[in-house]
N, CA, C and O atoms as CSV, one atom per row, in Angstrom:
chain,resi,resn,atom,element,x,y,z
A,1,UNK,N,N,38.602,71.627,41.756
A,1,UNK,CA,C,38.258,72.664,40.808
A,1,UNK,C,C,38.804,72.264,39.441
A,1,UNK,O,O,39.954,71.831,39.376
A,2,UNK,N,N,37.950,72.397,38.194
A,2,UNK,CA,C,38.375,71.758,36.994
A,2,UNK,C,C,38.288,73.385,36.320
A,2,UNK,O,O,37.450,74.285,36.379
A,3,UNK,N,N,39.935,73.183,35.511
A,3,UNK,CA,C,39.477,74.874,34.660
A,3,UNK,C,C,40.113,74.462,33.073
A,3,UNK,O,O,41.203,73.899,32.971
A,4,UNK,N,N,39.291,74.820,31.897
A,4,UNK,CA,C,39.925,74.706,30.652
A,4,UNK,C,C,40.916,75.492,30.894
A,4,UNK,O,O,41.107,76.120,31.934
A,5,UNK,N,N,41.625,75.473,29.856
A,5,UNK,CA,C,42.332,76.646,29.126
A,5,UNK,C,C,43.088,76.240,27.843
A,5,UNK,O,O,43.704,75.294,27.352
A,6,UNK,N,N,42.593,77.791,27.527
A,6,UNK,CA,C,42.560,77.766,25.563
A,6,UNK,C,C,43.493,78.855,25.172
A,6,UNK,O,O,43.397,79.903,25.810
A,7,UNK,N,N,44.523,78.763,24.072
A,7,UNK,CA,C,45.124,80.204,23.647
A,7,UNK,C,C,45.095,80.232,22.073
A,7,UNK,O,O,44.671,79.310,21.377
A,8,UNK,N,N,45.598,81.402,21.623
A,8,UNK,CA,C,45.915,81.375,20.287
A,8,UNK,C,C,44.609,80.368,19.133
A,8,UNK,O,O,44.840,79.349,18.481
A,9,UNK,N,N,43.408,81.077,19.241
A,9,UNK,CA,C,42.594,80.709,18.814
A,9,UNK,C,C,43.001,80.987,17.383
A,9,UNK,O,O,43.134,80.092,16.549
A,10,UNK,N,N,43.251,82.672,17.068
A,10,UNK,CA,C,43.266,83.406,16.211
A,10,UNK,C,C,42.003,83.814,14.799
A,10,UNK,O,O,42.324,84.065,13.637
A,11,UNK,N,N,40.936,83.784,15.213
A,11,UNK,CA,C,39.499,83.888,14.809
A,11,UNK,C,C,38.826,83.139,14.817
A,11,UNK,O,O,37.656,83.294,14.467
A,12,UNK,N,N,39.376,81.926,15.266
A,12,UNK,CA,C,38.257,80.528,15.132
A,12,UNK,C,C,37.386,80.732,16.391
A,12,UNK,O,O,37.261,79.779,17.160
A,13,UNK,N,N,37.043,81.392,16.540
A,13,UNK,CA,C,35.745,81.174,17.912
A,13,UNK,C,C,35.161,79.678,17.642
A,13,UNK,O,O,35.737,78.963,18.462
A,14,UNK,N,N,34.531,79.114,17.085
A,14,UNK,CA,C,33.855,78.290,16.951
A,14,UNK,C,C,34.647,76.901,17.726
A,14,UNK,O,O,34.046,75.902,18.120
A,15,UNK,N,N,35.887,77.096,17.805
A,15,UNK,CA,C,36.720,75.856,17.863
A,15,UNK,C,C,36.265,75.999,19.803
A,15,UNK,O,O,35.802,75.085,20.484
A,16,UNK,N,N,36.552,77.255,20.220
A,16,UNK,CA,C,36.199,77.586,21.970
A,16,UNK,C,C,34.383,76.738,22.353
A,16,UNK,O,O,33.959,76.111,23.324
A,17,UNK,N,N,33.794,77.134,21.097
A,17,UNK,CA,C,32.664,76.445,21.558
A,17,UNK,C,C,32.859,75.030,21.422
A,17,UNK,O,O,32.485,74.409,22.417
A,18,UNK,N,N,33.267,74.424,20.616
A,18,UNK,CA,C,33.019,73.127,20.740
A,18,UNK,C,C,33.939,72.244,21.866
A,18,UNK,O,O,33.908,71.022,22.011
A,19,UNK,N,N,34.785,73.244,22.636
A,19,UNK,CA,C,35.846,72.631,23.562
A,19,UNK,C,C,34.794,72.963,24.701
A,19,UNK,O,O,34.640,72.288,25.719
A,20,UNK,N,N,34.281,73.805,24.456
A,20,UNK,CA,C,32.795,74.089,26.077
A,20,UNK,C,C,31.839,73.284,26.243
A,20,UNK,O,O,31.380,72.824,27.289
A,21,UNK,N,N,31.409,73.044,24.698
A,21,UNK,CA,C,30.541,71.874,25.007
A,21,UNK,C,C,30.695,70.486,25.358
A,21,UNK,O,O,29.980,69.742,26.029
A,22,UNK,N,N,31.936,70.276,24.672
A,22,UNK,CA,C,32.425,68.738,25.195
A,22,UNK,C,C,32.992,68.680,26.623
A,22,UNK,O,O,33.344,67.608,27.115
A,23,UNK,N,N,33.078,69.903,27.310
A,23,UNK,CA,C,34.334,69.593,28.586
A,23,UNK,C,C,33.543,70.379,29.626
A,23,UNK,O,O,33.647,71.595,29.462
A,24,UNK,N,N,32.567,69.903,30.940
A,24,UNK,CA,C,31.949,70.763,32.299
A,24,UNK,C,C,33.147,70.907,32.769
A,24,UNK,O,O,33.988,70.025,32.944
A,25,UNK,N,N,33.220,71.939,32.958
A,25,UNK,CA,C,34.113,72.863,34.077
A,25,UNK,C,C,33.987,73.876,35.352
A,25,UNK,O,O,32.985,74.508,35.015
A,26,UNK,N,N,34.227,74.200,36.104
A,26,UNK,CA,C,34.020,75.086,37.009
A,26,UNK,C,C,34.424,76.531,36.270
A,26,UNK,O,O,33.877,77.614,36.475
A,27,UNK,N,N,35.570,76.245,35.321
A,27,UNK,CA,C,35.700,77.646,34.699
A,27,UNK,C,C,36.310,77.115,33.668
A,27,UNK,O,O,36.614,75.922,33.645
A,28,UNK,N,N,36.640,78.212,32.380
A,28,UNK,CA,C,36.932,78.459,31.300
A,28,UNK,C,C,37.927,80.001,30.932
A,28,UNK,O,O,37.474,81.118,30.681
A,29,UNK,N,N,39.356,79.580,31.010
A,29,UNK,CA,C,40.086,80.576,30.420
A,29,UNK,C,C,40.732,80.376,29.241
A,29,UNK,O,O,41.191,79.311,28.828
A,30,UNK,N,N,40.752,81.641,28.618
A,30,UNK,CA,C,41.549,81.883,27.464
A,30,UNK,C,C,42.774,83.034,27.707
A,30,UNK,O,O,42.638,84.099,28.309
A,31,UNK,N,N,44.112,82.473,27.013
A,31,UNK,CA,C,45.395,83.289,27.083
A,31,UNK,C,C,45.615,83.772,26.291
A,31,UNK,O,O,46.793,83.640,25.962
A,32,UNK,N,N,44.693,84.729,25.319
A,32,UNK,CA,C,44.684,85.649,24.272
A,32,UNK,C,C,44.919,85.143,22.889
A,32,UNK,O,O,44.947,83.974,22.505
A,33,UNK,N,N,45.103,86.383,22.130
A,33,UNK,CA,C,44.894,86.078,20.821
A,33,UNK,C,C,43.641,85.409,20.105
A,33,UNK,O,O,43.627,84.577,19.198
A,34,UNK,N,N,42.518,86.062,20.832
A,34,UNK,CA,C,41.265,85.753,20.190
A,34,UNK,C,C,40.747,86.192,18.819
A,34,UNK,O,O,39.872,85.662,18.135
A,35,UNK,N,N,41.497,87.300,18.568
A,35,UNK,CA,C,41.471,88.484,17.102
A,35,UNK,C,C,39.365,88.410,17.550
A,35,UNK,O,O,38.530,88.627,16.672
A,36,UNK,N,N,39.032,88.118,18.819
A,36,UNK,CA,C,37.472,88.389,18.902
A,36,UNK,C,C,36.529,89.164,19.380
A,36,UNK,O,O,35.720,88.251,19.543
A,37,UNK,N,N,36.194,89.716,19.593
A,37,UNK,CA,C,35.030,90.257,20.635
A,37,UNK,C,C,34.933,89.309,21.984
A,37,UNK,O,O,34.686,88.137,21.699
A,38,UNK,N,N,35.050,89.527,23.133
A,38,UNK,CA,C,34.643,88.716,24.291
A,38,UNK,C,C,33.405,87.974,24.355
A,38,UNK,O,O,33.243,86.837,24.797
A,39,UNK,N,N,32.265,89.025,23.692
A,39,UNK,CA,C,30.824,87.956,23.550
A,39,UNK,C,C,31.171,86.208,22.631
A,39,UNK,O,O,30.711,85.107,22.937
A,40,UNK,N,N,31.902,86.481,21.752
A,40,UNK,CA,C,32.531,85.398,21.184
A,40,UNK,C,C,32.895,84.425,21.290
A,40,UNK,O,O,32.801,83.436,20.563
A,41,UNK,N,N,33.646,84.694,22.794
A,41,UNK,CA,C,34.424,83.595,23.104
A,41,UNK,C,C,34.021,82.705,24.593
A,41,UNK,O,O,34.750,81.856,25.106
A,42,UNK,N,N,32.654,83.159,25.119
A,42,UNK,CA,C,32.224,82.936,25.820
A,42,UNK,C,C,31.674,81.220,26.007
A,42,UNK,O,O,30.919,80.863,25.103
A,43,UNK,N,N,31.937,80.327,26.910
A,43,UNK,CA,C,31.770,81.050,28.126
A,43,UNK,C,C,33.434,81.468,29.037
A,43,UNK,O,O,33.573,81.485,30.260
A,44,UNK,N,N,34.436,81.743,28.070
A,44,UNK,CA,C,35.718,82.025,28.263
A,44,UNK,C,C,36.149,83.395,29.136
A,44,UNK,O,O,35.521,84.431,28.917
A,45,UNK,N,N,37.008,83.387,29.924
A,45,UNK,CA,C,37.302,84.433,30.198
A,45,UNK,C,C,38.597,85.183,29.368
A,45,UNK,O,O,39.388,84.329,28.965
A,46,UNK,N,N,38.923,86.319,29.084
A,46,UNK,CA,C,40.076,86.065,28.471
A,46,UNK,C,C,40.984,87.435,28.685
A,46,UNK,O,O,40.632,88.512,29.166
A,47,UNK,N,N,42.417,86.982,28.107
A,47,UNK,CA,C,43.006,87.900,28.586
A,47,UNK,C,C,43.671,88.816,27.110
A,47,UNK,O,O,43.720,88.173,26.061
A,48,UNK,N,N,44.133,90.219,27.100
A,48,UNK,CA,C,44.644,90.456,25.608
A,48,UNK,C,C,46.394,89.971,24.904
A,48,UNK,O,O,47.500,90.141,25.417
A,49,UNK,N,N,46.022,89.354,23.606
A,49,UNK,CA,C,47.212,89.134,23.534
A,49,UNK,C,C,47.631,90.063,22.010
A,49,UNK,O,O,46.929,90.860,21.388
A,50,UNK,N,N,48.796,89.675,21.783
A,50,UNK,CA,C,49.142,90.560,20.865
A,50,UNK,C,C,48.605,90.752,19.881
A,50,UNK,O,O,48.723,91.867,19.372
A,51,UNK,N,N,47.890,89.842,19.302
A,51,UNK,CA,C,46.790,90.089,18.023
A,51,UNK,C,C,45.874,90.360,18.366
A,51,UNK,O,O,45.015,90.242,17.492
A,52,UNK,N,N,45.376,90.848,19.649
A,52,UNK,CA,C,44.202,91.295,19.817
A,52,UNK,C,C,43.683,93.101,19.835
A,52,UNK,O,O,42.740,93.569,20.474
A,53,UNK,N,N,44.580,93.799,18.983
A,53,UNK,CA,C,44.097,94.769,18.840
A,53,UNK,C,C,42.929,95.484,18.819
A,53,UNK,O,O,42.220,94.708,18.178
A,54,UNK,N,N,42.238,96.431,19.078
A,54,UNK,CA,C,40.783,96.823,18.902
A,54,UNK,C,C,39.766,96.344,20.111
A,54,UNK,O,O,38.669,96.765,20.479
A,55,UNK,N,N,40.801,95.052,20.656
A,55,UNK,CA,C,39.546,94.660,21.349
A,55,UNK,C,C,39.645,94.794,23.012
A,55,UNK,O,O,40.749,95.142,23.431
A,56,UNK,N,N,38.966,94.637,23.650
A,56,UNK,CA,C,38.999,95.630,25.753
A,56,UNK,C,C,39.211,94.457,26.129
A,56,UNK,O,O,38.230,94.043,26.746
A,57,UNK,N,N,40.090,93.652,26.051
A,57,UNK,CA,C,40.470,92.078,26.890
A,57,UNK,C,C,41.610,93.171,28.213
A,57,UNK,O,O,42.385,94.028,27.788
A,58,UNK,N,N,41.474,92.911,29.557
A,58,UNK,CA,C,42.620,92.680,30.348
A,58,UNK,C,C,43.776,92.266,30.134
A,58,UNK,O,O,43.806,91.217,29.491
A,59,UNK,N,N,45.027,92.807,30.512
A,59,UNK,CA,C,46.165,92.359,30.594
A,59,UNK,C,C,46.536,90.795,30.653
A,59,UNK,O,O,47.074,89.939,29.950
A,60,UNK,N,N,45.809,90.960,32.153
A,60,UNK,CA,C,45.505,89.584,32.700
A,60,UNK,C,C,44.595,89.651,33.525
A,60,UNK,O,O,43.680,90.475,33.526
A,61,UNK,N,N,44.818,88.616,34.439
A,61,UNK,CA,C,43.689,88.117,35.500
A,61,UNK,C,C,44.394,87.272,36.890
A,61,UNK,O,O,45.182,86.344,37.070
A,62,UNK,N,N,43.789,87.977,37.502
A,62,UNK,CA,C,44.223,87.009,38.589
A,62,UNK,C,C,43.016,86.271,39.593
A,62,UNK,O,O,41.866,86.706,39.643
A,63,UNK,N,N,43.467,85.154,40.329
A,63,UNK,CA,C,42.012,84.623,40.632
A,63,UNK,C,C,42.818,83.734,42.334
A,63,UNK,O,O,43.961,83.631,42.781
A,64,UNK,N,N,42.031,83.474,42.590
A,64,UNK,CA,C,41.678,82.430,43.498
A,64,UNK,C,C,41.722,80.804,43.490
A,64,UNK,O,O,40.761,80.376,42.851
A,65,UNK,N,N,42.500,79.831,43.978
A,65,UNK,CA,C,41.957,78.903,43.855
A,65,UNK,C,C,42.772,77.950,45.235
A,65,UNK,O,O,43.795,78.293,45.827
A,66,UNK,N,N,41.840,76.541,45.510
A,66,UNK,CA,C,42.833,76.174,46.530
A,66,UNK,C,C,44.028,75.677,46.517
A,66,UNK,O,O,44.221,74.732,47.281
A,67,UNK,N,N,45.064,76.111,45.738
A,67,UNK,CA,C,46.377,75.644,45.528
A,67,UNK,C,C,47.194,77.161,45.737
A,67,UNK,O,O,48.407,77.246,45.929
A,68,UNK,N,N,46.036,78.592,45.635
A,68,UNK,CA,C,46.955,79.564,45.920
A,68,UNK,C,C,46.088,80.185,44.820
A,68,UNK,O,O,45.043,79.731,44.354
A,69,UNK,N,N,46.963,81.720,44.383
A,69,UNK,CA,C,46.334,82.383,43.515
A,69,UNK,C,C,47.088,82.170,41.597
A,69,UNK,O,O,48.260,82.301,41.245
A,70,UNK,N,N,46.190,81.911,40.972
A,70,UNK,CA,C,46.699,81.341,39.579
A,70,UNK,C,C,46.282,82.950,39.061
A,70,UNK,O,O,45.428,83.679,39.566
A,71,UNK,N,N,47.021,83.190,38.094
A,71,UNK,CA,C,47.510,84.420,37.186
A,71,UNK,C,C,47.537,84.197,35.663
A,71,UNK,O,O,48.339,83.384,35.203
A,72,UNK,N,N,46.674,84.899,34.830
A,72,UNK,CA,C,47.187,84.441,33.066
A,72,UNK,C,C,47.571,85.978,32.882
A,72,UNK,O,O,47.201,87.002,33.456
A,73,UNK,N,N,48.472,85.715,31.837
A,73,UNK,CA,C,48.765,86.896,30.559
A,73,UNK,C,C,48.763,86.077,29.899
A,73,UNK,O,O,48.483,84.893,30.089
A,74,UNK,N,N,49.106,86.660,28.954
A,74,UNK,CA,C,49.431,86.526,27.302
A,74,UNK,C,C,50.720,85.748,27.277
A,74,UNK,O,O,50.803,84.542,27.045
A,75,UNK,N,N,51.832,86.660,27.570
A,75,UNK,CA,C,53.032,86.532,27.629
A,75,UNK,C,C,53.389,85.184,28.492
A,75,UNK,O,O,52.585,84.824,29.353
A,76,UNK,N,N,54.902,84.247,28.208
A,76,UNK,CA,C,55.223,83.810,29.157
A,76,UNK,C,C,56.345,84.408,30.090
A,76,UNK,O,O,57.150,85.186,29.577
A,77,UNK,N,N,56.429,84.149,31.184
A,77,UNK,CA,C,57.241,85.236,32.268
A,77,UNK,C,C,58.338,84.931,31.896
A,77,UNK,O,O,58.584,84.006,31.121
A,78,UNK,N,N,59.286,85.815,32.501
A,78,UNK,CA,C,60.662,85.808,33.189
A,78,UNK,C,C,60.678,85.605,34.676
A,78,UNK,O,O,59.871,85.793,35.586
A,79,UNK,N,N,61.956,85.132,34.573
A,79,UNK,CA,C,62.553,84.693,36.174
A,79,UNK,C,C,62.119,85.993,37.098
A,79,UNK,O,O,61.598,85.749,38.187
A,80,UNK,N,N,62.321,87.391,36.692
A,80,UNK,CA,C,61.827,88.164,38.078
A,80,UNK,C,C,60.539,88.514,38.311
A,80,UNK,O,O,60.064,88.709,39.430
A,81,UNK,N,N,59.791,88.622,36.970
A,81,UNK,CA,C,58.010,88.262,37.430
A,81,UNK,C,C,57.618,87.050,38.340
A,81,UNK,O,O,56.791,87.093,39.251
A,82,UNK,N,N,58.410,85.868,37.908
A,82,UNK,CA,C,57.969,84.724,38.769
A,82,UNK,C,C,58.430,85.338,40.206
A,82,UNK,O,O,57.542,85.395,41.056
A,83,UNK,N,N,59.716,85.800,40.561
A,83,UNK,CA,C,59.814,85.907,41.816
A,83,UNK,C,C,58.944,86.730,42.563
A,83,UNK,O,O,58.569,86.309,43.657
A,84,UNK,N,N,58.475,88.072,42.075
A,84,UNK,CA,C,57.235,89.134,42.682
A,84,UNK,C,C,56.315,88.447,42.570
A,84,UNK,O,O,55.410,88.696,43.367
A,85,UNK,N,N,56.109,87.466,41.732
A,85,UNK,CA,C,54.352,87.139,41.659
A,85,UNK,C,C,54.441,85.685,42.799
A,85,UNK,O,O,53.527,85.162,43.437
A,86,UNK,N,N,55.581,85.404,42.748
A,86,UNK,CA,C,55.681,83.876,44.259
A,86,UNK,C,C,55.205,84.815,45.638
A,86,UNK,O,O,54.325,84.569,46.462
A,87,UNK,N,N,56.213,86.068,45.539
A,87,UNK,CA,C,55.914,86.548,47.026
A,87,UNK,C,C,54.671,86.965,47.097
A,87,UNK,O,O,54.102,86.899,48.186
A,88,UNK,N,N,53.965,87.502,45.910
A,88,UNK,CA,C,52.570,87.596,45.979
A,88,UNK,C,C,51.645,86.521,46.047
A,88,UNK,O,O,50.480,86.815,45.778
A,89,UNK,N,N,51.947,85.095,46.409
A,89,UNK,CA,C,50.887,84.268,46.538
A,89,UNK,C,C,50.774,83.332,45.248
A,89,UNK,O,O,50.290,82.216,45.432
A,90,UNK,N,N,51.173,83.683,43.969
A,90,UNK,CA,C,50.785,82.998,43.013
A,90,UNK,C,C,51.197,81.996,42.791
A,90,UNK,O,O,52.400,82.094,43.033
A,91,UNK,N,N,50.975,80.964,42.447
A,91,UNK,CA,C,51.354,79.167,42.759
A,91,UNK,C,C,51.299,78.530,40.892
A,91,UNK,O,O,52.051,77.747,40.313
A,92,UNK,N,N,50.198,79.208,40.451
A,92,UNK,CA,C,50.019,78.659,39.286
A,92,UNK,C,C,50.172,80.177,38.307
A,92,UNK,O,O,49.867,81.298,38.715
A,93,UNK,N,N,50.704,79.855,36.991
A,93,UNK,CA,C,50.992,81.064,36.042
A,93,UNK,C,C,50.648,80.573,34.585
A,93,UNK,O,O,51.533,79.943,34.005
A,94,UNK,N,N,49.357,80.813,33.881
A,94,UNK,CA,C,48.940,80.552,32.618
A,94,UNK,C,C,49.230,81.656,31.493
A,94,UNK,O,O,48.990,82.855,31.633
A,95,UNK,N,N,49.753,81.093,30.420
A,95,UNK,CA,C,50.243,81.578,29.240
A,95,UNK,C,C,50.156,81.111,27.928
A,95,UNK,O,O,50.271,79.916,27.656
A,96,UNK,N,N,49.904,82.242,26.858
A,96,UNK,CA,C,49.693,81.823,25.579
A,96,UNK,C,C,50.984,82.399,24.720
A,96,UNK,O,O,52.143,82.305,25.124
A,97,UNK,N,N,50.749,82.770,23.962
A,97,UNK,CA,C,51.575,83.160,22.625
A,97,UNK,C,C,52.735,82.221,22.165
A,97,UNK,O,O,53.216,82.593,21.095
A,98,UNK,N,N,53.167,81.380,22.563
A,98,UNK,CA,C,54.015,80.405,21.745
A,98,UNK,C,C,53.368,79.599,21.605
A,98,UNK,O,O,54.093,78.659,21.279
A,99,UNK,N,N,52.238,79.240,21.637
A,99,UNK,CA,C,51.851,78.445,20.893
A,99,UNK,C,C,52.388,76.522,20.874
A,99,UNK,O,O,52.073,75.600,20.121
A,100,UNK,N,N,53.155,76.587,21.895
A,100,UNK,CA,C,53.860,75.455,22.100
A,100,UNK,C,C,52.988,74.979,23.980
A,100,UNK,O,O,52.714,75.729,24.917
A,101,UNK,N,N,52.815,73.542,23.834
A,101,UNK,CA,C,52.176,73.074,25.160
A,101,UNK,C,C,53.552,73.133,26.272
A,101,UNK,O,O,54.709,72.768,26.065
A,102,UNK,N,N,52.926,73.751,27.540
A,102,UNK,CA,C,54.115,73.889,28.394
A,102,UNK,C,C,53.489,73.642,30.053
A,102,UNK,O,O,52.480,74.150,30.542
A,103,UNK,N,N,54.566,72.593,30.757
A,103,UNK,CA,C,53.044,72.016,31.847
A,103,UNK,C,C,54.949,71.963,32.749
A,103,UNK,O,O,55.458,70.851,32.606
A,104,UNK,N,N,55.533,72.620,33.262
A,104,UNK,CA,C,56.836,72.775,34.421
A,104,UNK,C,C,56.310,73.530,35.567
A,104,UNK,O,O,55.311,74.232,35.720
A,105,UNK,N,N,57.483,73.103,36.480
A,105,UNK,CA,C,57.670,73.948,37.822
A,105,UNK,C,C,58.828,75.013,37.799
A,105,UNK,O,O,59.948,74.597,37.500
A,106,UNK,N,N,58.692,76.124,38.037
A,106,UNK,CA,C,59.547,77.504,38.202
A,106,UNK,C,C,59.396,77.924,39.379
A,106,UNK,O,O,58.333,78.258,39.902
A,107,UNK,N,N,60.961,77.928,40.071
A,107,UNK,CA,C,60.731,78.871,41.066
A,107,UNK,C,C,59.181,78.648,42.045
A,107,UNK,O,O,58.576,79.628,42.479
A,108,UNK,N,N,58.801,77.507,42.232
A,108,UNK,CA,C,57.337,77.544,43.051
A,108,UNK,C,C,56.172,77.364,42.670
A,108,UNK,O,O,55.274,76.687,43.169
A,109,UNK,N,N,56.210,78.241,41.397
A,109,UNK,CA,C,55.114,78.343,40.652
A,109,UNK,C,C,54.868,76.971,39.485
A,109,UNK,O,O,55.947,76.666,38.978
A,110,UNK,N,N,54.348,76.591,39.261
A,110,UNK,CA,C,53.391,75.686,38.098
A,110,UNK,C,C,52.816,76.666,36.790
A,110,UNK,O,O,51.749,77.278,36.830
A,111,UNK,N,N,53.808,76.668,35.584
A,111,UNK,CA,C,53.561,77.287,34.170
A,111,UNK,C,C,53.051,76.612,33.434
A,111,UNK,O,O,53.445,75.484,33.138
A,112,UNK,N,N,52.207,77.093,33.051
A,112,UNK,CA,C,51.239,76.375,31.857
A,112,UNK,C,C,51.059,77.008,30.633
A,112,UNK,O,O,50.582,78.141,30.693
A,113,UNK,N,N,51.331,76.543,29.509
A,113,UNK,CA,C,50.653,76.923,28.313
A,113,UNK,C,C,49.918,75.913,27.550
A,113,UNK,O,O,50.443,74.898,27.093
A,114,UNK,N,N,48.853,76.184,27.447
A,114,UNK,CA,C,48.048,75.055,26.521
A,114,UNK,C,C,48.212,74.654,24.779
A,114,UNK,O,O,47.719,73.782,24.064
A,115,UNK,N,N,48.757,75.300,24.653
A,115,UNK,CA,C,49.120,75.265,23.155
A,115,UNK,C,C,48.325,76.312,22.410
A,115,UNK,O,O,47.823,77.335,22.876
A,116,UNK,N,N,48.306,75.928,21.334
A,116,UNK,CA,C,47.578,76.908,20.447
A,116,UNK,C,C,45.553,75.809,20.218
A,116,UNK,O,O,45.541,74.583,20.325
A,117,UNK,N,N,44.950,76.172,20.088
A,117,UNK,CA,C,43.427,75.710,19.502
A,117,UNK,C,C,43.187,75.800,18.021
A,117,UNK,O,O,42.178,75.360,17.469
A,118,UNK,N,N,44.283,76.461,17.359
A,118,UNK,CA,C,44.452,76.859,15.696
A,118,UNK,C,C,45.645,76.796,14.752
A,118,UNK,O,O,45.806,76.622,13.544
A,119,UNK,N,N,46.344,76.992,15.723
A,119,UNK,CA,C,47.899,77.139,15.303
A,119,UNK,C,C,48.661,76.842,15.935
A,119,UNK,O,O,49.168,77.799,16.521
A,120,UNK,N,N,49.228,75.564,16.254
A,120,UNK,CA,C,50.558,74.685,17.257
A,120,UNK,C,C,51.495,74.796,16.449
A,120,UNK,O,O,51.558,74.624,15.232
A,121,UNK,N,N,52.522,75.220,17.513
A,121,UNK,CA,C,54.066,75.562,16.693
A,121,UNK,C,C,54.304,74.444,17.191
A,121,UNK,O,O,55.400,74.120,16.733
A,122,UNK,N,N,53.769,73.295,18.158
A,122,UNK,CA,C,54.891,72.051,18.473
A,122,UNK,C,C,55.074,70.817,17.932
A,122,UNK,O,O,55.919,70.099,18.467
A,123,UNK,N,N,54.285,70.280,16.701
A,123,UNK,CA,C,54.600,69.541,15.883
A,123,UNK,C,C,53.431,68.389,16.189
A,123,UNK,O,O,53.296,67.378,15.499
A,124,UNK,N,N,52.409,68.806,17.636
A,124,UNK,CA,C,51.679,67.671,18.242
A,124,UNK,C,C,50.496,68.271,18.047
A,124,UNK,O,O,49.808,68.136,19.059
A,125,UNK,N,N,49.758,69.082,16.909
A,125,UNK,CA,C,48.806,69.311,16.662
A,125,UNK,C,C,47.701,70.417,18.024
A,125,UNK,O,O,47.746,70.303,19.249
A,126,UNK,N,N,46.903,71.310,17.263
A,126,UNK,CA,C,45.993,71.727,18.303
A,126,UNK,C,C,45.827,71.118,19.492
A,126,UNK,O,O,45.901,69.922,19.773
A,127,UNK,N,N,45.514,72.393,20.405
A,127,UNK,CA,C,45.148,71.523,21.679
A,127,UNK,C,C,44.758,72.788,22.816
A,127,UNK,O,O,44.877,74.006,22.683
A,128,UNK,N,N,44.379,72.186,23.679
A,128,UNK,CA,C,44.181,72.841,25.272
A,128,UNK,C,C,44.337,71.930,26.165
A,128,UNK,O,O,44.827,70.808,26.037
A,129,UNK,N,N,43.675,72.711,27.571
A,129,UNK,CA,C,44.701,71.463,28.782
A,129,UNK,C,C,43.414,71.504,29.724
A,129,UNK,O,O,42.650,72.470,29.740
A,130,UNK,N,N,43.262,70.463,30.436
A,130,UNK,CA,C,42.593,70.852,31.843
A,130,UNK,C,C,43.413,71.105,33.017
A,130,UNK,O,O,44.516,70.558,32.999
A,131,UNK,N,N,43.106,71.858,34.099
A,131,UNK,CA,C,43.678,71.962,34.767
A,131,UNK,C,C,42.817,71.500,36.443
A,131,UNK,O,O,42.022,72.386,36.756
A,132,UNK,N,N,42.841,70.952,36.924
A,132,UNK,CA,C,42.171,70.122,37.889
A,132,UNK,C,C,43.271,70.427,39.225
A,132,UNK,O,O,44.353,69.873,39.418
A,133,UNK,N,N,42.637,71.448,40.026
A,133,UNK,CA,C,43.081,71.579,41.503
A,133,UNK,C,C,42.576,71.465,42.511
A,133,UNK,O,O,41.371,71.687,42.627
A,134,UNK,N,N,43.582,70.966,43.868
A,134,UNK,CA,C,42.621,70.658,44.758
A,134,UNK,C,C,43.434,71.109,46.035
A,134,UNK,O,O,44.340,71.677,45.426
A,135,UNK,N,N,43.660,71.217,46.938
A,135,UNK,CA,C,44.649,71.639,48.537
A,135,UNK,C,C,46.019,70.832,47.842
A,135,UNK,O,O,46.906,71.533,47.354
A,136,UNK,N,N,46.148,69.253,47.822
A,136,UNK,CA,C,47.236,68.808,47.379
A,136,UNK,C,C,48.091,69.328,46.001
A,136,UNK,O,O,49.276,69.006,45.916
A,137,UNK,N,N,47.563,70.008,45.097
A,137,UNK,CA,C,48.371,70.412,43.923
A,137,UNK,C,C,47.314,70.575,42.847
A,137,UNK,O,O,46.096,70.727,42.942
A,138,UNK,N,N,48.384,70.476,41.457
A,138,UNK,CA,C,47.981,70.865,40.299
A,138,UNK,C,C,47.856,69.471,39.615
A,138,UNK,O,O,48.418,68.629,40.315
A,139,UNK,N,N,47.411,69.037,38.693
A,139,UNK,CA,C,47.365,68.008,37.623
A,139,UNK,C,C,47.114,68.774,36.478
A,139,UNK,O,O,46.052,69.394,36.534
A,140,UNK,N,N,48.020,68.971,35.071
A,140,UNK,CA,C,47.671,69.419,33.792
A,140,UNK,C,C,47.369,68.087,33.256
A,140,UNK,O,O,47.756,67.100,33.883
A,141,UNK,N,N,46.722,67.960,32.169
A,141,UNK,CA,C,46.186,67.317,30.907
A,141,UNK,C,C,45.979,68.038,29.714
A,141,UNK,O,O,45.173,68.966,29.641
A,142,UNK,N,N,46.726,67.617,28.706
A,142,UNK,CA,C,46.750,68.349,27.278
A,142,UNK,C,C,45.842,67.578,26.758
A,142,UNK,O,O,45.790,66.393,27.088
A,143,UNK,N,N,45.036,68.076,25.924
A,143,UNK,CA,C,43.573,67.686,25.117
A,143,UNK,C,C,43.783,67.965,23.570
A,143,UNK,O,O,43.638,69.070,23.046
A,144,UNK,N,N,44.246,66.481,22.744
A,144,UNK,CA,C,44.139,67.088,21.334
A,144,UNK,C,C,42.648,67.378,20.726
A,144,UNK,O,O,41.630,66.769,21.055
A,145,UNK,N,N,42.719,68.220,19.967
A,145,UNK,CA,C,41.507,68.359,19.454
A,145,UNK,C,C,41.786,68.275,17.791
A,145,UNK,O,O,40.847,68.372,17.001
């Protein structure tokens, strides 16, 4: 299973399309801060982040995949979300708002943040990640753009 993921766009829709068109995926998430309309950011799924006022994005999302169940917010967790969300099954945990690329193991789980698509606080320019799972595990890849 191959899945983008995009955060901290912050109005650039346009930048989500051109990461869709260059990259087939089985899916496409976004970890908020779209400042967009959902038709926008399509073919993205997405979740609300703090600049997303006004707009009906989900908290989060939770999903399915064969490594277990993967989870986005906005936010990145704390140590006792990771522990309720391990006993709940969740293996993988996607996150935006810092804006910084983040690819570790916690407590079980596999955290990801893709960086920002507009605004990188980490000094290594825009970006997103693929995320490629299969029964054996996770593989991240950060994608400058």
């Amino acid at each position: 299973m191959k899945i983008i993921l995009a955060s901290d766009s912050h109005g650039d829709s346009g930048v989500l399309s051109r990461i869709a068109r260059l990259n087939y995926a089985d899916m496409y998430l976004f970890a908020g801060d779209s400042e967009a309309p959902d038709r926008e950011i399509l073919p993205f799924l997405g979740v609300k982040g703090n600049c997303d006022a006004g707009f009906d994005y989900p908290s989060h999302l939770k999903m399915d995949t064969p490594m277990g169940i993967l989870y986005m917010s906005h936010y990145p967790p704390d140590k006792e979300l990771l522990k309720h969300l391990y006993l709940e099954g969740v293996r993988i945990y996607v996150h935006g708002h810092t804006h910084i690329r983040r690819n570790e193991e916690l407590l079980g789980i596999r955290i990801i943040c893709p960086g920002s698509v507009a605004r990188p606080r980490d000094m290594k320019g825009p970006s997103y990640a693929l995320l490629e799972i299969n029964d054996g595990g996770a593989k991240v890849s950060f994608k400058d753009i």
